[in-house]
N, C-alpha and C positions, 0 to 999 in steps of 0.2 A: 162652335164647340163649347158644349158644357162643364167643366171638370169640377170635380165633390171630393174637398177634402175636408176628413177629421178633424174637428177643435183642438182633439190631444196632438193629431200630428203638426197642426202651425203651432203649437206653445214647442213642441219640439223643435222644430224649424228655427223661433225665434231663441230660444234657452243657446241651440248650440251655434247660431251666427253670432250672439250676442256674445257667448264667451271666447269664442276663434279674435274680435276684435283686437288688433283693428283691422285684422286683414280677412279679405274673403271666406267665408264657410262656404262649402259645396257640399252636394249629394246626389243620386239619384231616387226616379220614384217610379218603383210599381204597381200595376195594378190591372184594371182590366178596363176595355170600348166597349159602347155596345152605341153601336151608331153615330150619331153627334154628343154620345157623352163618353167620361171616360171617370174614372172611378178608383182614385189613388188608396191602394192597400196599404203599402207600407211605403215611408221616407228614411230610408236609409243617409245615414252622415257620416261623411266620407272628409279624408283630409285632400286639404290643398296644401299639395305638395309644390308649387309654387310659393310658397309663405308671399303673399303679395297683398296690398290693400286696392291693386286695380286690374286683374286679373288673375283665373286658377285656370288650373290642370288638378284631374282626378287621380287620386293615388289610384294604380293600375292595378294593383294585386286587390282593394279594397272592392275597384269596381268588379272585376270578375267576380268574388265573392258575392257583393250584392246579385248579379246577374245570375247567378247560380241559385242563390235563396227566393229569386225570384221565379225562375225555373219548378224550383221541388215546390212551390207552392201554387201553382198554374197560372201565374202571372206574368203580364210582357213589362219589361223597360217601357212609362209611356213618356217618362219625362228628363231630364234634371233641373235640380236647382241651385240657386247661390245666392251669396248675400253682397249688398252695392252697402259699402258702410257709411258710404261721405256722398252719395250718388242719388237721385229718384229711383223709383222701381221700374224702368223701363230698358231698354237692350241698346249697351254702348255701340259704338260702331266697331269693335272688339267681335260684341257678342252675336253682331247680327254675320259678322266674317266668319263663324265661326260657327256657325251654326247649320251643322252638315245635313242633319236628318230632318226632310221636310215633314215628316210620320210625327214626330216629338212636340212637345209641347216645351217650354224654356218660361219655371218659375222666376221670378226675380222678388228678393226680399232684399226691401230699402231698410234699412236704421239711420239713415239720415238724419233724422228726426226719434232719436232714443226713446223719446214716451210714448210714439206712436209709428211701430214700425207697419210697412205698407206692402202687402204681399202683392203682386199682379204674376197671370200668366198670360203665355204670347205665342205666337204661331210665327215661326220665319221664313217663308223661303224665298230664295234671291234674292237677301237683300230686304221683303218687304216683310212690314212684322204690322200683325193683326191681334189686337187684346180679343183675348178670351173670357167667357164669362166664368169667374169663379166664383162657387161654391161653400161655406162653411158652416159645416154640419155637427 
């Protein structure tokens, strides 16, 4: 699996994990497949409503909303994302428990490392997690 995200939407990505620190940023992303690619429209930034620095929960009214916007614009839910502040960019054993929908993709943005933060995406299901090739366009 290929996925193509926008230059503006990872400085978005990093801009609002960077300032949620030190705890988690989350969100979801839309967009549309077409085979083995998949083609993020919009990254919606959503609060963690957990205020935690080693795991979130999506605010519930936010994500319906995203879901909805995603909707009126003929896009599916392909992914979400979050940010690992003190972590690698890889899926804790939190995130791989947790990780319901084998269909989704699961970004993970590191700041580990503040001057170089490190996007990856990941495939889970049961347990086993497969990096994906990303994209930045």
């Amino acid at each position: 699996m290929t996925i193509h995200l926008k230059r503006e939407d990872y400085d978005k990505m990093i801009s609002h994990a960077s300032a949620q620190l030190p705890e988690e940023a989350c969100g979801l992303i839309g967009g549309r497949s077409e085979g083995e690619e998949k083609y993020i429209e919009n990254v919606y930034l959503l609060t963690n409503v957990d205020h935690s620095r080693e795991h979130f929960s999506l605010d519930p009214k936010e994500q319906l909303s995203a879901v909805k916007d995603m909707r009126q614009n003929g896009w599916t839910p392909l992914e979400n994302w979050h940010s690992h502040p003190e972590s690698p960019s890889r899926p804790s054993e939190e995130d791989k428990r947790l990780a319901f929908d084998s269909s989704a993709s699961y970004l993970i943005l590191s700041l580990q490392d503040r001057e170089v933060p490190v996007l990856n995406s990941f495939h889970v299901e049961k347990g086993e997690v497969e990096k994906e090739n990303l994209v930045l366009e």
